[in-house]
SETI-146143 format. One record per residue (C-alpha): residue in three letters; x, y, z. Coordinates in steps of 0.05 Angstrom, whole numbers, plus 32768, in hexadecimal, padded with zeros to 4 digits. Each point is the difference from the previous one (the first is absolute). Layout:
! residues N
ALAXYZ...
! end
This chain:
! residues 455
UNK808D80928278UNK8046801F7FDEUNK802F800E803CUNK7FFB8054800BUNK803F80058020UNK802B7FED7FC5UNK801A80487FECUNK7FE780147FB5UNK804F800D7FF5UNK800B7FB18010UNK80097FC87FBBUNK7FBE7FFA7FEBUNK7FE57FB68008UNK7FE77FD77FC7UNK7FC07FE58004UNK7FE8802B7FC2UNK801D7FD07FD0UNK7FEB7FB68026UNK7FB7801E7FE7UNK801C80147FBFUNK80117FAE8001UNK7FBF7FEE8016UNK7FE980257FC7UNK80277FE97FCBUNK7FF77FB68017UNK7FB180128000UNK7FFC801B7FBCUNK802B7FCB7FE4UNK7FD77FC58025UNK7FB780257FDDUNK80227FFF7FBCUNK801D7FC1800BUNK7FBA7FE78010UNK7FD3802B7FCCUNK802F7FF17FC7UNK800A7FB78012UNK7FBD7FEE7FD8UNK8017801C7FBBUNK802B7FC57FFDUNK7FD17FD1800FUNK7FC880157FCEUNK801C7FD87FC8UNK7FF87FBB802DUNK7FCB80118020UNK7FD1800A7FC0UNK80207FC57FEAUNK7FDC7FD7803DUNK7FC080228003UNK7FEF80117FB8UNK800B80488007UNK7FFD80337FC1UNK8020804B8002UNK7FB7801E8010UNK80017FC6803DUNK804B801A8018UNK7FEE80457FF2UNK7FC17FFF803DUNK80357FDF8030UNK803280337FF6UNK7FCA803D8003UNK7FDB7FE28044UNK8044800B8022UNK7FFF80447FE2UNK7FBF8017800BUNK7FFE7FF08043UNK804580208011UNK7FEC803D7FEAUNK7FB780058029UNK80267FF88040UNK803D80287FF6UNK7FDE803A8017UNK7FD87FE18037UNK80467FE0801EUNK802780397FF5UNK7FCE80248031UNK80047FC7802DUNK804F80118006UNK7FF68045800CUNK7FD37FFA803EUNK80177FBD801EUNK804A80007FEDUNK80297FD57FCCUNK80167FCE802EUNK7FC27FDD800AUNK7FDF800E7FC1UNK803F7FED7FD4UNK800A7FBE8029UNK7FB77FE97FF5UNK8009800C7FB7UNK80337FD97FF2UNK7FE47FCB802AUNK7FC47FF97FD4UNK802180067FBEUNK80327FCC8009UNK7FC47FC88011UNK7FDD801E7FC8UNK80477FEB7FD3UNK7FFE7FC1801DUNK7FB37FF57FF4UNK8008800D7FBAUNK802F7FC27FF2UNK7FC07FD98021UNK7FD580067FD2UNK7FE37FBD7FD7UNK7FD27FF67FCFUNK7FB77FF68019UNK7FC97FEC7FD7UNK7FC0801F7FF6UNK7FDA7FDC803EUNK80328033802AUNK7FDF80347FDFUNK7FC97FF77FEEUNK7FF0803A7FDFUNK803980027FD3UNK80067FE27FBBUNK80407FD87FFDUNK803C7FE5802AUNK802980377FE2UNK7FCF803A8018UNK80047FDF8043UNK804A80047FFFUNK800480427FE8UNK7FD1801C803FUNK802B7FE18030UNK803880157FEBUNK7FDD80487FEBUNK7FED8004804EUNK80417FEF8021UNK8028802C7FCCUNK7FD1803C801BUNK80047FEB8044UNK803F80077FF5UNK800F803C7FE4UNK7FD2801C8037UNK80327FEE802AUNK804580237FDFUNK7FCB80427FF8UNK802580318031UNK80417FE98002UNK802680397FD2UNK7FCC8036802CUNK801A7FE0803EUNK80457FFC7FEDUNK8000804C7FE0UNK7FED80188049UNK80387FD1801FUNK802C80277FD0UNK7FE680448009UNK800C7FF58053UNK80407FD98006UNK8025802E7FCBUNK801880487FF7UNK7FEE80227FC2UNK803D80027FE6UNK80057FB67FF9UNK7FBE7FE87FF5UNK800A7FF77FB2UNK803F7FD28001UNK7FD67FD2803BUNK7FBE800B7FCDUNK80347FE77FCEUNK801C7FC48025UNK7FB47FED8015UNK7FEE80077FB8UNK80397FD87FECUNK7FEC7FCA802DUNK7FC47FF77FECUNK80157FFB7FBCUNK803B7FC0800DUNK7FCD7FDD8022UNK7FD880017FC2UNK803E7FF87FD4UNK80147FB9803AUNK7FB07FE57FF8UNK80097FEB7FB8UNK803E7FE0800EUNK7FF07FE08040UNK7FBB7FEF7FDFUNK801D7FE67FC1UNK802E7FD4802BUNK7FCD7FE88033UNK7FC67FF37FCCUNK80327FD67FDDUNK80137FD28037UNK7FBD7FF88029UNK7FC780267FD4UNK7FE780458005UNK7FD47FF1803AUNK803D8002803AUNK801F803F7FE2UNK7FC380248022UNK80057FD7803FUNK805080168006UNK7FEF80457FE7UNK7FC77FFF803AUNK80327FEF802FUNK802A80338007UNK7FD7803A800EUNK7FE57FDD8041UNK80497FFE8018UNK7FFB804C7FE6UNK7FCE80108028UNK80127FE9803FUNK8040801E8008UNK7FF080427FE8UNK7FC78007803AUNK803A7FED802EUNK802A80357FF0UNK7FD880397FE0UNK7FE2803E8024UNK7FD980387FD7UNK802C80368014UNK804D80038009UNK7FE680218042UNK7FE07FCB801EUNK803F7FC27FEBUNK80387FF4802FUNK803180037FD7UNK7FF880437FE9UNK802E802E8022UNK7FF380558009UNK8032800F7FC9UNK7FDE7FCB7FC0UNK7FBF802B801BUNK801F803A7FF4UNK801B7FEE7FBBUNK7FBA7FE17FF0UNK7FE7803F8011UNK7FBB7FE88027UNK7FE180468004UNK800680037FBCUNK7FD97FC27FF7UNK7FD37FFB8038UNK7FC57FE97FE0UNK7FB47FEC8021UNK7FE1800D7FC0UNK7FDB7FB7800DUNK7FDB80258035UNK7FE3803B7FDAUNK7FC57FFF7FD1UNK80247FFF7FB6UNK7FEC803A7FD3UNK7FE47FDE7FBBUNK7FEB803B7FEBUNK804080297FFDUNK80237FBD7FE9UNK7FD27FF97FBEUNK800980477FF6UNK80587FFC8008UNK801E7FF17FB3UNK80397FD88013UNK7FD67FCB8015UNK7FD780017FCDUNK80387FFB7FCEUNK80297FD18030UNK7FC77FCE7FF9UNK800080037FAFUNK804F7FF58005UNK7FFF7FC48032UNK7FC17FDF7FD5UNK802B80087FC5UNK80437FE6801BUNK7FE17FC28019UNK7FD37FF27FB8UNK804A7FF27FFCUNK80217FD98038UNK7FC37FD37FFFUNK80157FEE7FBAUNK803F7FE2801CUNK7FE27FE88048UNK7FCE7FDD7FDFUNK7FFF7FEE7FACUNK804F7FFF7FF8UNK800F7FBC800DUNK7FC67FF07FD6UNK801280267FC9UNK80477FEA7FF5UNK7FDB7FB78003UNK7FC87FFE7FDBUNK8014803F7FD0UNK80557FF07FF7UNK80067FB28010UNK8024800A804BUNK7FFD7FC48027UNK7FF18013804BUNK80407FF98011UNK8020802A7FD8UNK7FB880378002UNK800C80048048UNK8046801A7FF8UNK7FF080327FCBUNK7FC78018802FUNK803780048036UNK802B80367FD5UNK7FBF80237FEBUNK7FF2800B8055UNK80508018800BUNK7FF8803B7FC3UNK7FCA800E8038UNK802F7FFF8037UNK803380257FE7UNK7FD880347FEAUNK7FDC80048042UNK804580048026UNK801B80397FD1UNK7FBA801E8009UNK800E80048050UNK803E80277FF3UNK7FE980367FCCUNK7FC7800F8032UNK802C800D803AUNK802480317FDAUNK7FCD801A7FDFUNK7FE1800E8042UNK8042801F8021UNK8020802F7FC4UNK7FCC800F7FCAUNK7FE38050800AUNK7FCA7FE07FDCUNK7FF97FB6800FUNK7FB67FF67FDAUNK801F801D7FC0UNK803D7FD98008UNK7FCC7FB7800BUNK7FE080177FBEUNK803580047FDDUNK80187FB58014UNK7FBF7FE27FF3UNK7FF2801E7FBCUNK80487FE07FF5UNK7FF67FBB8023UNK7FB17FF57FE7UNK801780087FB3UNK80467FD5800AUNK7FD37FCA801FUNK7FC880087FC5UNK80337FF77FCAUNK80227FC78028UNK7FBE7FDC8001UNK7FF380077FB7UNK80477FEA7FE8UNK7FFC7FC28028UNK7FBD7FF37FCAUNK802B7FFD7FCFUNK803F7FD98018UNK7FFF7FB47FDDUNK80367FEA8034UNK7FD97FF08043UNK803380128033UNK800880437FE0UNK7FB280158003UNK80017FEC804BUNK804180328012UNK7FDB80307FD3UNK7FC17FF08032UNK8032800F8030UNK801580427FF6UNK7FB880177FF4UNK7FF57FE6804AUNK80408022801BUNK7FF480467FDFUNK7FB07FFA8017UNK80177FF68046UNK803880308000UNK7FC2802F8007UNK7FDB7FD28041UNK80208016803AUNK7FF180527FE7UNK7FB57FE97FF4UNK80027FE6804FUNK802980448013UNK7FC7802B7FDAUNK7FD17FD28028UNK800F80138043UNK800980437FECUNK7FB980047FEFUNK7FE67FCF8037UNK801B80228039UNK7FEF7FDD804AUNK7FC97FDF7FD4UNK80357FC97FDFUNK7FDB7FC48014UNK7FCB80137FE2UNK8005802C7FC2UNK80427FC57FEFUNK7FCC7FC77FFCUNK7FCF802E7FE2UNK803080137FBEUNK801E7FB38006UNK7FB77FE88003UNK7FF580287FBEUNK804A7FDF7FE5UNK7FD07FC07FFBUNK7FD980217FCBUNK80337FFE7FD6UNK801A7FB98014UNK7FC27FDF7FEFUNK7FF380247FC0UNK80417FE57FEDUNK7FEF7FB28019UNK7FC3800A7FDAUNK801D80197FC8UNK80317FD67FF3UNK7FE17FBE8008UNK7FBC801B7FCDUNK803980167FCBUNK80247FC87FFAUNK7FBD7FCC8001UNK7FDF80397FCAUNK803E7FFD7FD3UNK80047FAB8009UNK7FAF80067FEDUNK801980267FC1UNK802C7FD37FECUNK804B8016801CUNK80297FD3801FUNK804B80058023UNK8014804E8017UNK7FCC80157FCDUNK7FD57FF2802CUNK801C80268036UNK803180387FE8UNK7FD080397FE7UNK7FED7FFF8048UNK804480238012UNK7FF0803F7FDCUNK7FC38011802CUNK802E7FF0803EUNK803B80337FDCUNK7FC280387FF9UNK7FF17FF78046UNK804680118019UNK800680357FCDUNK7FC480258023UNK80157FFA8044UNK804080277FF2UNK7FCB80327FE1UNK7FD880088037UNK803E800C8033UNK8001803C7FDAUNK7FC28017802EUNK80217FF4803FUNK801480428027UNK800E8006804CUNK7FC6800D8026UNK7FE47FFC8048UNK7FEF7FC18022UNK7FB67FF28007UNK7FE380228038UNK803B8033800DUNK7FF6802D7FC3UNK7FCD802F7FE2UNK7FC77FCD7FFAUNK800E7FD68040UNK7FBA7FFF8029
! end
């Protein structure tokens, strides 16, 4: 318990920013881990026969089953608490990253109701990838509430940003690392060292972490007082949620559309990149997993920058909401016509830093998106976070899916090299294009259950 005879007027103690470390070490050890397989799809098909529509199941098992239990674990933060729910998930993802360099071919009399060694393969790996991706579900919820305790309001955005950012050089490190490790002793022990880490994670963060600065020891009266805690006291977890007043509440409605859209997007990058610049521009992994690596910093950037423009959007605009749609129109159609130039740039290393900057200015816009979110969520953050995150996945498996039936459709025609890839880009460029559209929607509102339609 913090120490109540510390006066308020005393140096306020730290402790705030060891979690912002925590978090930023978590969210770049899940990226580090979720992104890790991108590199290795070019190998791995190599071994085990595998076709884009084969890759394209392995990448959307992950995402399918991260998005049906982002809700479901964000709820499990808000009513048991983030320490034990976050420590558990990170537990069970990183075996799942070390299962998946496990897998071996297995012919048919493994399974015996399957058709070929490859279909065997393809299941196994198909079920571990969704195991997995059961696992990361409720991370970002869990983490969002972590934020929304541990920090003031007035510097929530720049930690959003730095989380963000984190997440995004451990994604930008994984094809790197990857490349490095797959070259040296195969793709199989890049999952078993990416596996590793999180366990080591894990452990220390249930050492240290409590779920309120309240109840940690090294939380002194005066960083309560500047973390405000009446302000954020929050025991939403214990209250019945009101669905019906959050379907009825626009922001989340449009939130959702936005998120879906933005990761059609990312997914692009965390998942067909390396693939692309490969199969489609004659990369060798080496050199893909670098070019990846810049594509992930544009991200970073962006998402720092973003961090700072919502902090002062949120202390000095009259109007913040008018201010945020303003940006995003801005960012959204910078991004879109980033994404389409880099189509048409012959010279490889030029179409990635074009890839770049369509990352950076889509992200510039992330850390407002997670500002609107708690706006809107209210004591619910858990919850309604996993629920618009879990509807983020929509968009990330339409864009695994798409991507991988494209290019085999335009090989079936007849295309070969970046034509059969490139047209691709333009659907991506549309997407971003609408997003900025639909911020256009966005006005401040009520959180769900405090205003006219709460139950």
């Amino acid at each position: 318990m913090a120490s109540n005879d510390i006066s308020v007027s005393a140096v306020p103690t730290r402790a705030r920013f060891i979690v912002l470390a925590f978090l930023c070490s978590m969210a770049f050890v899940l990226y580090l881990d979720r992104v890790c397989i991108a590199q290795a799809l070019v190998p791995m098909s190599a071994e085990f026969g595998f076709t884009e529509v084969h890759t394209k199941w392995i990448l959307m098992a992950f995402t399918l089953s991260y998005g049906l239990f982002e809700l479901p674990a964000g709820r499990l933060g808000d009513q048991f608490g983030a320490r034990s729910v976050l420590t558990r998930i990170v537990i069970w993802w990183s075996i799942c990253t070390a299962l998946t360099g496990c897998v071996l071919h297995f012919s048919y009399e493994f399974f015996p109701f399957s058709i070929s060694i490859v279909f065997n393969t393809l299941v196994l790996l198909a079920v571990v990838r969704f195991l997995f991706g059961a696992g990361e579900a409720g991370a970002i919820p869990n983490a969002a509430r972590m934020l929304k305790a541990w920090f003031p309001l007035d510097e929530r955005g720049r930690m959003q940003g730095f989380f963000q950012a984190s997440m995004h050089v451990g994604g930008m490190v994984a094809p790197i690392v990857a490349a490095l490790i797959i070259k040296s002793v195969g793709w199989r022990w890049s999952f078993f060292a990416f596996g590793t880490i999180g366990l080591i994670w894990a452990s220390v963060f249930y050492w240290w972490f409590r779920d309120t600065p309240a109840q940690h020891p090294s939380v002194n009266a005066a960083e309560l007082a500047r973390i405000q805690p009446i302000a954020i006291a929050d025991d939403g977890g214990h209250h019945a949620i009101p669905w019906r007043a959050a379907m009825r509440h626009p922001n989340l409605w449009f939130l959702g559309v936005i998120v879906s859209l933005t990761s059609f997007n990312s997914y692009l990058f965390f998942s067909w990149y390396s693939t692309y610049l490969q199969l489609g521009r004659g990369v060798s992994n080496h050199d893909a997993g670098y070019l990846s690596a810049l594509v992930l910093a544009g991200m970073t950037s962006g998402a720092l920058l973003g961090g700072v423009i919502a902090d002062r959007t949120t202390r000095f605009a009259a109007d913040r909401y008018k201010v945020r749609r303003r940006v995003a129109l801005l960012v959204f159609t910078l991004a879109a016509l980033s994404l389409t130039a880099s189509v048409h740039a012959e010279w490889t290393l030029l179409s990635a830093f074009l890839c770049a900057l369509a990352g950076f200015f889509m992200f510039v816009q992330q850390t407002t998106w997670w500002a609107c979110t708690f706006e809107a969520a209210g004591k619910h953050t858990g919850t309604l976070f996993g629920l618009l995150n879990g509807v983020g996945i929509f968009g990330a498996l339409g864009s695994q899916y798409f991507f991988g039936t494209f290019a085999t459709w335009r090989r079936e025609e007849g295309y070969s090299g970046r034509d059969v890839w490139d047209p691709a880009f333009y659907v991506f460029a549309s997407a971003l294009f609408l997003a900025g559209i639909l911020w256009q929607f966005m006005r401040e509102r009520p959180a769900v259950g405090e205003g006219p339609s709460a139950e």
